[in-house]
LOLOFI-755268 format. One record per residue (C-alpha): x, y, z negated; residue number from 0; residue in one letter. Coordinates in nm, 2 decimals. Each point is the difference from the previous one (the first is absolute). Layout:
REM LOLOFI-755268
torro u = X, v = Y, w = Z, i = NUM, aa = A
...
This chain:
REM LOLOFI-755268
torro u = -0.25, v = 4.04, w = -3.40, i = 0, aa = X
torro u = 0.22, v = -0.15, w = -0.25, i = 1, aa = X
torro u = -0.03, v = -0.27, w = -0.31, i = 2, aa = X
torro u = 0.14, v = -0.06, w = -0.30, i = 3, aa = X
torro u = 0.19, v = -0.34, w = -0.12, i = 4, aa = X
torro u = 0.14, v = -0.10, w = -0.30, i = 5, aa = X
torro u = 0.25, v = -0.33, w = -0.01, i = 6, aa = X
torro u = 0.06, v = -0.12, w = -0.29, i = 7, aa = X
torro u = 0.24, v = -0.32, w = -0.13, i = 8, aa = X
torro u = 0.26, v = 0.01, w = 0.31, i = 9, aa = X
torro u = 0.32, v = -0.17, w = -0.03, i = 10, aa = X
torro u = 0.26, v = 0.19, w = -0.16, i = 11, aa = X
torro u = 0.24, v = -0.10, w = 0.32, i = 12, aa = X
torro u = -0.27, v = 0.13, w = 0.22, i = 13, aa = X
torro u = -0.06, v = 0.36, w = -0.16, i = 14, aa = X
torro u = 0.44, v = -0.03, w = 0.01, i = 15, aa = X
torro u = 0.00, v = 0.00, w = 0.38, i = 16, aa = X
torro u = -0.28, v = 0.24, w = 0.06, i = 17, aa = X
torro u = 0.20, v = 0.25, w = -0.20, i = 18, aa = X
torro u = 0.33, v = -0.09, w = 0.21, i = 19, aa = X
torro u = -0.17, v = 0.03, w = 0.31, i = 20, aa = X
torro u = -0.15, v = 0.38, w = -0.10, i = 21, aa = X
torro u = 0.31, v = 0.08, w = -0.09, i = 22, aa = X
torro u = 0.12, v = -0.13, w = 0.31, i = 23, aa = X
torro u = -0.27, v = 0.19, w = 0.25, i = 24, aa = X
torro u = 0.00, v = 0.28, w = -0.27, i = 25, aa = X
torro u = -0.38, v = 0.01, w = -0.09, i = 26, aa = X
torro u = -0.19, v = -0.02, w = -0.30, i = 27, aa = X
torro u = -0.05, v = -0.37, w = -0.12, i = 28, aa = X
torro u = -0.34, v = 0.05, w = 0.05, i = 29, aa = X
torro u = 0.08, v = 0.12, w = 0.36, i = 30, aa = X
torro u = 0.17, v = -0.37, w = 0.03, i = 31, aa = X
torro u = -0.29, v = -0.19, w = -0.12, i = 32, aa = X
torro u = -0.29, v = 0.18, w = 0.22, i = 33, aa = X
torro u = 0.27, v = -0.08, w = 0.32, i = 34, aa = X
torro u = 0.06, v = -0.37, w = -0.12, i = 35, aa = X
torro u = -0.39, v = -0.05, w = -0.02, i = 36, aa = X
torro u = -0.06, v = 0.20, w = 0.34, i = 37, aa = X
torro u = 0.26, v = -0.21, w = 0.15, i = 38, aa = X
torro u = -0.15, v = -0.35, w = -0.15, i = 39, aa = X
torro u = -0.30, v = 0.08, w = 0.12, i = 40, aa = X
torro u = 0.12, v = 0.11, w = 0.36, i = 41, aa = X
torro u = 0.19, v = -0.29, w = 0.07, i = 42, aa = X
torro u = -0.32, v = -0.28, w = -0.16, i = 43, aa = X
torro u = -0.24, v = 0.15, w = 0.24, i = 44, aa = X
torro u = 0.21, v = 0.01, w = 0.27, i = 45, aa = X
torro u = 0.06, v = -0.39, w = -0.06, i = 46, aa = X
torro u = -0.37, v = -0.02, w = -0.01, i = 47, aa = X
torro u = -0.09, v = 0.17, w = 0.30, i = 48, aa = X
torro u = 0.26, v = -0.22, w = 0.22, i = 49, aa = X
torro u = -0.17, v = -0.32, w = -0.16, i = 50, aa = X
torro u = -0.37, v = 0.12, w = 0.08, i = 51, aa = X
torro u = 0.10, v = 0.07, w = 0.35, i = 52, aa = X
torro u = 0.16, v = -0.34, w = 0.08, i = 53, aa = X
torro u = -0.28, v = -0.16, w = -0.20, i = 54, aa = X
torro u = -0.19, v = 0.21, w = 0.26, i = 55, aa = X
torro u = 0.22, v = -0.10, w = 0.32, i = 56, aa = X
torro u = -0.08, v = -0.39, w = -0.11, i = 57, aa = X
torro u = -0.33, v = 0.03, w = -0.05, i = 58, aa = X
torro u = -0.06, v = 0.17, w = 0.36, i = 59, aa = X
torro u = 0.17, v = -0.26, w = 0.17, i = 60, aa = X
torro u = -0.14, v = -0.26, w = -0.20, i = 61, aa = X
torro u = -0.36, v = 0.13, w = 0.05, i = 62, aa = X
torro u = 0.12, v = 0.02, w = 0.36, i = 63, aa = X
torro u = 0.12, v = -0.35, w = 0.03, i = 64, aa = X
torro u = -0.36, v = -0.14, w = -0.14, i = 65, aa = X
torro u = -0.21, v = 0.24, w = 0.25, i = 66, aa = X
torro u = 0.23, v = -0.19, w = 0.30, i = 67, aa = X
torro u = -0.08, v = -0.34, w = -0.15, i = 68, aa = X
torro u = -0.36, v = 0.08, w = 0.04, i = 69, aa = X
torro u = 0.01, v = 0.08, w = 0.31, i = 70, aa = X
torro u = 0.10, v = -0.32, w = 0.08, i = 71, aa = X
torro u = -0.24, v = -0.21, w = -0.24, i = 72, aa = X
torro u = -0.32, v = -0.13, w = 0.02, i = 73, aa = X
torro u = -0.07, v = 0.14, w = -0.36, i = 74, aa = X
torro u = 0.08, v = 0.31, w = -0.20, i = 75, aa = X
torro u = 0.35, v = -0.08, w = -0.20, i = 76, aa = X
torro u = -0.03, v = 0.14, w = -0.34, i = 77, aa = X
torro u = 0.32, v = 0.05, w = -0.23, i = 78, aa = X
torro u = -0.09, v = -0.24, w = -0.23, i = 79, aa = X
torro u = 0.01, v = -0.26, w = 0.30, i = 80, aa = X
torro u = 0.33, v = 0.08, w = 0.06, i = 81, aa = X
torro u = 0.10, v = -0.04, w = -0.38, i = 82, aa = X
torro u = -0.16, v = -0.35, w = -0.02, i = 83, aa = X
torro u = 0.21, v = -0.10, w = 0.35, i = 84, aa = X
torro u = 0.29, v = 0.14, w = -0.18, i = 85, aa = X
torro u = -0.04, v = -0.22, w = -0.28, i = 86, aa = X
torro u = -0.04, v = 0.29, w = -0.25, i = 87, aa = X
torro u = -0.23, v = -0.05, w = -0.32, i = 88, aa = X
torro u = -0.20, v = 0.28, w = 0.03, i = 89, aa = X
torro u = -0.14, v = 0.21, w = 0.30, i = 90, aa = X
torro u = 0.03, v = 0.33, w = -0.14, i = 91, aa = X
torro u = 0.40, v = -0.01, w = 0.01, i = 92, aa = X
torro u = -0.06, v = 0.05, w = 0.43, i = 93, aa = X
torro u = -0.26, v = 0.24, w = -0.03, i = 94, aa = X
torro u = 0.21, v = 0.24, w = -0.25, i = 95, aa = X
torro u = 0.30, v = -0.03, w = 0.23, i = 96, aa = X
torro u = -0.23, v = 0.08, w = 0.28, i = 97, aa = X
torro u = -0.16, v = 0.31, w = -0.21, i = 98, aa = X
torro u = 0.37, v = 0.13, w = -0.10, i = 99, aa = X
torro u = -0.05, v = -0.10, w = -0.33, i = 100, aa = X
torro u = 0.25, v = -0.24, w = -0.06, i = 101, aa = X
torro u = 0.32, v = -0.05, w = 0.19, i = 102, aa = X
torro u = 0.10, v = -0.37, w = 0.14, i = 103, aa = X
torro u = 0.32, v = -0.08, w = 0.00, i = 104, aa = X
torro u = 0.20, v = -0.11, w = 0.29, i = 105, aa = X
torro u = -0.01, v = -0.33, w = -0.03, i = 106, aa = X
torro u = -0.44, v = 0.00, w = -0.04, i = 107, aa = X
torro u = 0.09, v = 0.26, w = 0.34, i = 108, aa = X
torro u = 0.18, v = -0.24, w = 0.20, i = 109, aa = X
torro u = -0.29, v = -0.25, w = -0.10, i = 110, aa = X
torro u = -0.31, v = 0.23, w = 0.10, i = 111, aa = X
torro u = 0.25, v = 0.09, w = 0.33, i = 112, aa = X
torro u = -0.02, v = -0.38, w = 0.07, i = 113, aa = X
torro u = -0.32, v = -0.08, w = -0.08, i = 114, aa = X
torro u = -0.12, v = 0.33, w = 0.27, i = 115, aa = X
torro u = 0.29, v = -0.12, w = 0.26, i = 116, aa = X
torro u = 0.16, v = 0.34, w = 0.00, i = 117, aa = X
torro u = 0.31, v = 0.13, w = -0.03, i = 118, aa = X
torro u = 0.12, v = -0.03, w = -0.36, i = 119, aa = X
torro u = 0.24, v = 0.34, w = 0.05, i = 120, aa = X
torro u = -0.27, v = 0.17, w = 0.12, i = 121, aa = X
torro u = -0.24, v = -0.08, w = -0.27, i = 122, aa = X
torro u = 0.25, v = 0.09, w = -0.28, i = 123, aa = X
torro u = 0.19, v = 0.29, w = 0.15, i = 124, aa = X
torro u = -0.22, v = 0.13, w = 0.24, i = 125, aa = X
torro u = 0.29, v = -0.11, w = 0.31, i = 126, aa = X
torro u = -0.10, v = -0.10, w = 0.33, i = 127, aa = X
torro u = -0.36, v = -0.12, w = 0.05, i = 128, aa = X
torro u = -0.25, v = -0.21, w = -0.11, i = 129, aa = X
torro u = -0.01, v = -0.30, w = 0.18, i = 130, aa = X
torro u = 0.33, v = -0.10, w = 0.14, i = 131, aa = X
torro u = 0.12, v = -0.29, w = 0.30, i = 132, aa = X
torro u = 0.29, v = -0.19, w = 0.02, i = 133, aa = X
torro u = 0.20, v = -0.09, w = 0.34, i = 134, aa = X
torro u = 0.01, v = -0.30, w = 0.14, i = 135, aa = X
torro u = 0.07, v = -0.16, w = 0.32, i = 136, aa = X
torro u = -0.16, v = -0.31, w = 0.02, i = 137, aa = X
torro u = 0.25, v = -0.35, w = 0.08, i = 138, aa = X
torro u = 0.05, v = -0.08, w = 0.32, i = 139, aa = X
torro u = -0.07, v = -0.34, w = -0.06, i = 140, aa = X
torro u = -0.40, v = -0.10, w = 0.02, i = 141, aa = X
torro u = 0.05, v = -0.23, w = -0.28, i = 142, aa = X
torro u = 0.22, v = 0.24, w = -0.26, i = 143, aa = X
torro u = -0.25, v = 0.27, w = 0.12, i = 144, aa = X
torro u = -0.28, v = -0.17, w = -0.14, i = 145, aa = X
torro u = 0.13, v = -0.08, w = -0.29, i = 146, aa = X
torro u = 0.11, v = 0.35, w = -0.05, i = 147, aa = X
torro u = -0.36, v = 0.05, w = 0.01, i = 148, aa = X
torro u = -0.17, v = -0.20, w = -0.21, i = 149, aa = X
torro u = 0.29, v = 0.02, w = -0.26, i = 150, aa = X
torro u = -0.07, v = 0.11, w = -0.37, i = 151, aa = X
torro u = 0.13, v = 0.38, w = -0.11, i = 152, aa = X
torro u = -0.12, v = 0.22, w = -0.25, i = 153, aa = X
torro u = -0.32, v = -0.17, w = 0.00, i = 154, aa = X
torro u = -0.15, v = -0.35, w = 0.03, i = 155, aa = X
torro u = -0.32, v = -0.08, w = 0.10, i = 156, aa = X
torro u = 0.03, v = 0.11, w = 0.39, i = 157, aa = X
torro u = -0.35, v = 0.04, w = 0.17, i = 158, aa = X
torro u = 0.00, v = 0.22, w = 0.29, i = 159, aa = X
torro u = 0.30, v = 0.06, w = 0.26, i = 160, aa = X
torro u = -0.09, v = 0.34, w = 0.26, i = 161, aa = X
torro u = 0.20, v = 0.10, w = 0.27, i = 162, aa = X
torro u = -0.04, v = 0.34, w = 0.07, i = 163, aa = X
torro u = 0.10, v = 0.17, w = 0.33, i = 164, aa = X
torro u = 0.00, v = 0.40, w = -0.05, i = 165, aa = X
torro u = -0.07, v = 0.26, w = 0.27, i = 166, aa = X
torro u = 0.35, v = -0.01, w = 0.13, i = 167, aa = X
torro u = 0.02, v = -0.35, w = 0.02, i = 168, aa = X
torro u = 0.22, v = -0.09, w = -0.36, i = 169, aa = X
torro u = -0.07, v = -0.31, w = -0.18, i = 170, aa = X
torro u = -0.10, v = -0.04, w = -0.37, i = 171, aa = X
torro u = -0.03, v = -0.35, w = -0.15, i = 172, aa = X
torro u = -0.22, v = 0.06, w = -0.33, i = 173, aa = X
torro u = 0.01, v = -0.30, w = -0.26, i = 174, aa = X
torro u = -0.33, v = 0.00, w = -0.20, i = 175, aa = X
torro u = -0.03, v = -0.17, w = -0.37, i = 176, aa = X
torro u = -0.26, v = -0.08, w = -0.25, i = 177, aa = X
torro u = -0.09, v = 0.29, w = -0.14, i = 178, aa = X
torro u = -0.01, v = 0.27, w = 0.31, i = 179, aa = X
torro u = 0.38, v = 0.00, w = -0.07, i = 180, aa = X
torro u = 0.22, v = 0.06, w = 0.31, i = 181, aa = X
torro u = 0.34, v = -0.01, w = 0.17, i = 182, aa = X
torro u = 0.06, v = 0.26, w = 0.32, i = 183, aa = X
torro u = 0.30, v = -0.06, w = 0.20, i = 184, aa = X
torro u = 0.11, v = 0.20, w = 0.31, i = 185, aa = X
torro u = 0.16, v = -0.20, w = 0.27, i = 186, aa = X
torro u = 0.22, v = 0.13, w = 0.33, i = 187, aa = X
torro u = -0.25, v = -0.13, w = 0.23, i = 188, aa = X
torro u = -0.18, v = 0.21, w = 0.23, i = 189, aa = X
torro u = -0.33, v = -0.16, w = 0.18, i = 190, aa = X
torro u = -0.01, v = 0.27, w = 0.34, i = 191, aa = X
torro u = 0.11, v = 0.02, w = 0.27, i = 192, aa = X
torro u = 0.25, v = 0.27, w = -0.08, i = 193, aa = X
torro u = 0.21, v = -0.25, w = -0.18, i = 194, aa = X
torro u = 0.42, v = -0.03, w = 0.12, i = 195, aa = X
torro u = 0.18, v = -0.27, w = 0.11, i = 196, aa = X
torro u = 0.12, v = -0.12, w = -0.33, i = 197, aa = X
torro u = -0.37, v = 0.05, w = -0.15, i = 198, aa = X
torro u = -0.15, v = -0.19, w = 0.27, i = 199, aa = X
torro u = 0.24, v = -0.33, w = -0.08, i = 200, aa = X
torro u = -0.15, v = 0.04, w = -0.34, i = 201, aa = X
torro u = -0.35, v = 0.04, w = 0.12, i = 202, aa = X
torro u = 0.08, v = -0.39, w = 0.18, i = 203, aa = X
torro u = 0.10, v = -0.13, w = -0.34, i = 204, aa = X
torro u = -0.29, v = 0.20, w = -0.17, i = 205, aa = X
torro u = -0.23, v = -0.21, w = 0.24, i = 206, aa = X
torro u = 0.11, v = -0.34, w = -0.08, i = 207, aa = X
torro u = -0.01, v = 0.05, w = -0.35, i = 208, aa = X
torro u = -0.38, v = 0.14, w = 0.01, i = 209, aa = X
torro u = -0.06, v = -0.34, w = 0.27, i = 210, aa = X
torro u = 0.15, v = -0.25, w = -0.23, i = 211, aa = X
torro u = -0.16, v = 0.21, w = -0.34, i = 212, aa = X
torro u = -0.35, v = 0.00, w = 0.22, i = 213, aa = X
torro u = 0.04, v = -0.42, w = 0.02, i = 214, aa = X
torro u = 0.08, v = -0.04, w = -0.37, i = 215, aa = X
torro u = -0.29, v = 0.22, w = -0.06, i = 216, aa = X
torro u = -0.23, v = -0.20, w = 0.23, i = 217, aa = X
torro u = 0.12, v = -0.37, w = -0.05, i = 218, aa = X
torro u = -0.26, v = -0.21, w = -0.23, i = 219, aa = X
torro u = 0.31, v = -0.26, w = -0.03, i = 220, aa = X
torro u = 0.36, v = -0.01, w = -0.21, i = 221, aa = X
torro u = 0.10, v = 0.08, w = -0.29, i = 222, aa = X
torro u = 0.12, v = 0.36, w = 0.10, i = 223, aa = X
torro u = -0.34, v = 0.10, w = 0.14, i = 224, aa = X
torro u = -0.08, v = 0.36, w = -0.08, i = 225, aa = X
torro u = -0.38, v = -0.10, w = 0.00, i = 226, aa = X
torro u = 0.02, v = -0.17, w = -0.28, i = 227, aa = X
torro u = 0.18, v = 0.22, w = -0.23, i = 228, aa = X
torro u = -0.36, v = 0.26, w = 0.07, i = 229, aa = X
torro u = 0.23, v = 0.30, w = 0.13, i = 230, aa = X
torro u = -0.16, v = 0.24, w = 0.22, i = 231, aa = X
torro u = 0.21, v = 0.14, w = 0.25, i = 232, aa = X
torro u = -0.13, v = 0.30, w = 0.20, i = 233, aa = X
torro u = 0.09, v = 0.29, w = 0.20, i = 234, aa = X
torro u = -0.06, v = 0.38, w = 0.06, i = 235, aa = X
torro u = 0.05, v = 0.31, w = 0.22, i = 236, aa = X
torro u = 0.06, v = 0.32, w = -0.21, i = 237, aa = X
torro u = -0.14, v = 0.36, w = 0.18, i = 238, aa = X
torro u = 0.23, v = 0.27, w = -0.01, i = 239, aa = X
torro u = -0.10, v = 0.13, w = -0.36, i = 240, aa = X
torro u = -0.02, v = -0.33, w = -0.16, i = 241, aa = X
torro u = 0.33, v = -0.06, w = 0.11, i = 242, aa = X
torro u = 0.20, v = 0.28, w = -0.14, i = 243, aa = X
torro u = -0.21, v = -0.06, w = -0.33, i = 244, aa = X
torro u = 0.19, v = -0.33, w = -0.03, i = 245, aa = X
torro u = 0.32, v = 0.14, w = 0.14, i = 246, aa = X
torro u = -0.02, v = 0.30, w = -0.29, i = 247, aa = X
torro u = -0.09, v = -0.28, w = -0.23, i = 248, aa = X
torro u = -0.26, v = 0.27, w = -0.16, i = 249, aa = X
torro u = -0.31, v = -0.26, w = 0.02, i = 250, aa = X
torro u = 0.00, v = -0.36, w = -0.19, i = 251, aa = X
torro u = 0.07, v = -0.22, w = 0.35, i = 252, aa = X
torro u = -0.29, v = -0.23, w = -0.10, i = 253, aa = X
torro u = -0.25, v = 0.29, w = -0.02, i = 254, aa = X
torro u = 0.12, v = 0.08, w = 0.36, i = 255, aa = X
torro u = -0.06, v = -0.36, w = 0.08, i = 256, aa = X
torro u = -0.35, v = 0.00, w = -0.14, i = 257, aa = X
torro u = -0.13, v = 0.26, w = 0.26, i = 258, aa = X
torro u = 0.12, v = -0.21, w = 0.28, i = 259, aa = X
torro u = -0.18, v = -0.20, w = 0.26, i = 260, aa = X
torro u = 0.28, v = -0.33, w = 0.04, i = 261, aa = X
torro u = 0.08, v = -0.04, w = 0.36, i = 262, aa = X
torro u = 0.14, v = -0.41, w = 0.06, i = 263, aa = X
torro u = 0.30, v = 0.17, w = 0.24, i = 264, aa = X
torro u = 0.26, v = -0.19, w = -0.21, i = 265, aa = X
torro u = -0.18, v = -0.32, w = 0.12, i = 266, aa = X
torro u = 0.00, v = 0.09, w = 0.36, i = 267, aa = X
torro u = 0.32, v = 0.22, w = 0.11, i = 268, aa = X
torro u = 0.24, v = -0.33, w = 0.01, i = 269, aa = X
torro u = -0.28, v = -0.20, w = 0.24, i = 270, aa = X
torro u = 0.20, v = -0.03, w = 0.30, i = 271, aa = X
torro u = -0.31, v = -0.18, w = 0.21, i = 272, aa = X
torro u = -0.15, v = 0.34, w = -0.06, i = 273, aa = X
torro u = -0.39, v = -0.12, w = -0.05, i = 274, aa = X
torro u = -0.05, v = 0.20, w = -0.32, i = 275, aa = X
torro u = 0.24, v = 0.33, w = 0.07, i = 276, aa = X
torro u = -0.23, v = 0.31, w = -0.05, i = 277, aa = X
torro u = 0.09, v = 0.39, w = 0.03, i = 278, aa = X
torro u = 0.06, v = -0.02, w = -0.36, i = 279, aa = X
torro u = 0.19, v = 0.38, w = 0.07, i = 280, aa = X
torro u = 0.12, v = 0.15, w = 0.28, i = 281, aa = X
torro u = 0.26, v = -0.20, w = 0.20, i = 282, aa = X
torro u = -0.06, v = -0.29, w = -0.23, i = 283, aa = X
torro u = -0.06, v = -0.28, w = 0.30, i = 284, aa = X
torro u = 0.29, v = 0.12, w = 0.23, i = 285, aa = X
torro u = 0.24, v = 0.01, w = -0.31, i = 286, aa = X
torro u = -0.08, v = -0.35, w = -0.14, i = 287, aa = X
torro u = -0.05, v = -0.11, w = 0.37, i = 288, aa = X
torro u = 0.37, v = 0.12, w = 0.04, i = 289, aa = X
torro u = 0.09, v = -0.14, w = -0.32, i = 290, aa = X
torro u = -0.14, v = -0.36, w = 0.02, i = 291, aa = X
torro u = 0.16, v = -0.05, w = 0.36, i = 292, aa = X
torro u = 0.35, v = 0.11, w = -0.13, i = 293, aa = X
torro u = -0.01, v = -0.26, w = -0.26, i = 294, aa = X
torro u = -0.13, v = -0.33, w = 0.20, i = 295, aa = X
């Protein structure tokens, strides 16, 4: 089926080149102007399609990103919660990002990939995963150690501290803010009885940190009491499938964290009078047992 268009009032320079050019490709001038228009319009809907389908590609993730938040809040996160945390003045500007209406720039991405705690690359390019962790190994000094912990990052407002010991013994350290906002970091440590020469020495140092951090924690005196600053330190034992969730990075950490019963091994494993050591895993009292000796 075809239609008929008349064009009137062109440019003289532009009715110059179309005649040059169908001379050129030796057609009809008519023949020139039906290809121009086929090619204009080719070329505009192929620009179109590419910007649906990132506005598409952000607005699945972002969806993505809210769902996770949910699952680690009390209450259902709407986008136009997210727009008043952001500081924006209206909450439709979240929600038409989120529908693929309107496409955020990178700067309002790194923003919404700070306020969700996840990976700003992957939020903007699709790269990696969700939720990413950063390495650490933790000072060897008690002292440095804590204050690695309680330090501000990213965030300030720190509420909640977890240890987390997986199902093949590797530690986490997960820094919680105001704001179910999180920092994951993967250490070298391995809490089992598995663990080499060299990751044993660590495991000594690991256990006088958690002895002088569980003193801080409990003293009611001094100026650098953790009591008094209302952080809540706790810890947790990952199953197998819980584990490699956190490990993929897949799952917001503090969603994984939500379904968890706490287990109080961090304030036990470094007791060397042994009163409170419990099977907190397999192999847990003969490896701290083994562990506490070497260090007196």
């Amino acid at each position: 089926m075809f239609g008929r268009l008349t064009i009137r009032n062109l440019k003289v320079e532009i009715v110059e080149r179309l005649n040059e050019l169908a001379s050129i490709n030796e057609r009809s001038v008519e023949a020139e102007v039906r290809y121009a228009l086929a090619k204009w319009t080719e070329l505009n809907g192929s620009e179109a399609s590419v910007d649906e389908y990132y506005r598409g590609e952000i607005s699945e993730r972002l969806s993505f990103l809210i769902q996770q938040k949910n699952g680690a809040l009390n209450f259902e996160l709407k986008a136009s919660h997210v727009a008043e945390k952001l500081g924006f003045a209206k909450g439709s500007i979240v929600e038409q990002w989120a529908q693929g209406e309107v496409e955020p720039t990178f700067e309002q991405l790194d923003a919404l990939a700070d306020y969700f705690s996840a990976d700003p690359k992957w939020l903007k390019h699709g790269d990696g995963s969700p939720f990413d962790k950063t390495y650490i190994r933790i000072p060897e000094k008690p002292k440095e150690a804590i204050d690695w912990l309680l330090k501000k990052e990213r965030y300030d407002d720190l509420i909640n501290i977890a240890f987390i010991r997986d199902f093949s013994g590797c530690i986490y350290v997960v820094k919680i803010y105001e704001n179910q906002r999180s920092i994951v970091y993967y250490t070298p440590y391995i809490l089992d009885g598995s663990v080499g020469n060299g990751g044993f020495n660590s495991l000594c140092g690991l256990f006088v940190f958690w002895e002088q951090l569980y003193k801080e924690y409990t003293s009611s005196q001094g100026s650098t009491s953790l009591s008094a600053s209302n952080i809540m330190i706790k810890s947790y034992i990952f199953d197998e499938l819980d584990s490699q969730e956190l490990e993929k990075g897949n799952i917001d950490p503090l969603a994984l964290i939500k379904k968890q019963t706490d287990s109080s091994w961090w304030e036990d494993v470094w007791d060397k009078g042994d009163s409170r050591l419990r099977e907190y895993w397999s192999g847990c009292r003969e490896l701290c047992i083994k562990v506490n000796e070497h260090r007196r």
